[in-house]
Structures are given as structure tokens and as C-alpha cells.
C-alpha positions as CSV (number, residue, x, y, z in Angstrom):
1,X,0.0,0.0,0.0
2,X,1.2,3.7,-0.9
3,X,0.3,6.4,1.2
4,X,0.5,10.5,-0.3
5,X,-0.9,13.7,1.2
6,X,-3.0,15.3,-1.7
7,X,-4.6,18.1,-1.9
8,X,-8.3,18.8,-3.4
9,X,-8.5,21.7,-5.9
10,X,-10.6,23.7,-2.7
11,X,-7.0,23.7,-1.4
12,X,-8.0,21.2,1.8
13,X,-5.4,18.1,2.3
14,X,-6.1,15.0,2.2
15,X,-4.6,11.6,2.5
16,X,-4.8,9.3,-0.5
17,X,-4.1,5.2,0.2
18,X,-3.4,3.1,-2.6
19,X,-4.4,-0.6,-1.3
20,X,-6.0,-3.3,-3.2
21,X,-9.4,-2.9,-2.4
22,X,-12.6,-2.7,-4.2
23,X,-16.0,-2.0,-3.2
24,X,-17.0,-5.1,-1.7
25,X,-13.3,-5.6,-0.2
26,X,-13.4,-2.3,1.4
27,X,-15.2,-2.8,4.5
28,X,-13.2,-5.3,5.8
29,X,-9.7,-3.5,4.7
30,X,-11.4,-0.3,6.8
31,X,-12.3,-1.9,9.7
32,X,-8.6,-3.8,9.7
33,X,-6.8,-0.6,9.2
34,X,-9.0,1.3,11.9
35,X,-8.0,-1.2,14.5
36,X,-4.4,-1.3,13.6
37,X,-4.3,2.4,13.9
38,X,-6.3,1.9,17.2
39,X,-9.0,4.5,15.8
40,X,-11.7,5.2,18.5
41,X,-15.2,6.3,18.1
42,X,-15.9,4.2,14.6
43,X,-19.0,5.3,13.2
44,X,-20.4,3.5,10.0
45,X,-21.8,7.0,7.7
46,X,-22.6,4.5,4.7
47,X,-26.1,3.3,4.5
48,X,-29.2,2.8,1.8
49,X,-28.6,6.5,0.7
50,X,-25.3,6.5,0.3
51,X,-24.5,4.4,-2.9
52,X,-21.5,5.3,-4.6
53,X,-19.0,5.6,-1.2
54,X,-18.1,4.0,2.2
55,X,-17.7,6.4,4.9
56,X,-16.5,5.8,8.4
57,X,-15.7,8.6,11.0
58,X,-13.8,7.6,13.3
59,X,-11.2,9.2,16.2
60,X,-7.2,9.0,16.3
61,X,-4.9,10.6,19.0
62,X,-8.3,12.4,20.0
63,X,-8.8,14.1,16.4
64,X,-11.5,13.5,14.1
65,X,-10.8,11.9,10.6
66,X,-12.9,10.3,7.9
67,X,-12.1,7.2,6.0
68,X,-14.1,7.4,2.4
69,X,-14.2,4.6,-0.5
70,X,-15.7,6.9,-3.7
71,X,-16.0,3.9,-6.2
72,X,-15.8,6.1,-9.1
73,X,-13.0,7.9,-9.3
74,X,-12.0,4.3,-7.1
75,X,-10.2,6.3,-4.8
76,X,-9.9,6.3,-0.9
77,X,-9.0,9.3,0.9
78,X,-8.8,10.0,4.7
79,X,-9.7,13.9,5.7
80,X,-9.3,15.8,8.5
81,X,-11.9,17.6,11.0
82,X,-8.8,19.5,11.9
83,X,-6.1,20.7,10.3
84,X,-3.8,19.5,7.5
85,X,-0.7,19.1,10.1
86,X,-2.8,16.1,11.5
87,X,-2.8,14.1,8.3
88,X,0.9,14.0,8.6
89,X,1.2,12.0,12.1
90,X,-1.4,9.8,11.2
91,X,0.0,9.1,7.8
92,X,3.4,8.0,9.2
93,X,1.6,6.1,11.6
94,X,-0.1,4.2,8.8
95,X,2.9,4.0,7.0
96,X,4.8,2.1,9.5
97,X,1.8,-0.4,9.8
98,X,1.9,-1.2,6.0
99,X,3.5,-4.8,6.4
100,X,1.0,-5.6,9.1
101,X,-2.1,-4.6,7.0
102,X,-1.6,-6.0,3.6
């Protein structure tokens, strides 16, 4: 898996992972890689009315984040509630899990 800190064109970071996942795989690949990363306060946003995206909200280090699955452009993207310096913590801290997530 490849991790980069993107930005949208609003100018708002982002983190983009690069796992093999698909829309049916990605549940389980999010709720694996939100207990590696010991994320608290998991919430499930995806439901009947949400049909083109996975969303979990979830807690790290006492921030707010959100893990998102958009199956078209097939990307998945973590976003802070804070600020951009907080993407870069949690993205070494994914980083260092990669061989234990795969």
C-alpha cells in the first residue's frame, strides 16, 4: 500500500491510500486498518442513501478523521476535521503499519 498527502482543488489536504481494495473488499480493509491504527469512536456514515462511497468517522490521537471509499474515481481518501498538520502523524503512523495490513 502507498500512502501521499494530496490536496483537493478547494485547497483542503487529504490523504490518499493506494491498497488493493474494491468495493465489496473495502469494509473489511477499513475496519482492519482502523484497528491497527487503534482509531476510537468508529462510526459507520454509509447506508441505503449512500451508494457510490463507504464512509467511516472515526477518532485518532483524540482528532476526528474520515475514512471514504468513492467507487468512481475508485479512490480512498482520509480527511481531516482539523487541520492538514494532522494528516501527517497519522499518515506516518499508517505507514509504518503497512506490512502488518496488507
Amino acid at each position: 500500500m502507498k500512502t501521499l498527502i494530496r490536496q483537493y482543488p478547494t485547497g483542503k489536504s487529504y490523504i490518499a491510500l493506494f491498497p488493493a481494495s474494491d468495493w465489496h473488499s473495502f469494509p473489511d480493509f477499513a475496519h482492519k486498518l482502523l484497528g491497527e491504527i487503534n482509531a476510537t469512536d468508529v462510526v459507520d456514515i454509509s447506508g441505503p442513501d449512500v451508494i457510490d462511497a463507504h464512509w467511516y468517522e472515526f477518532f485518532w490521537e483524540k482528532k476526528q478523521y474520515r475514512l471514504i471509499y468513492e467507487d468512481w474515481p475508485h479512490e480512498i481518501s482520509i480527511e481531516s476535521e482539523n487541520s492538514a498538520t494532522d494528516l501527517v502523524g497519522l499518515c506516518a503512523a499508517i505507514n509504518i503499519l503497512f506490512g502488518q495490513i496488507q
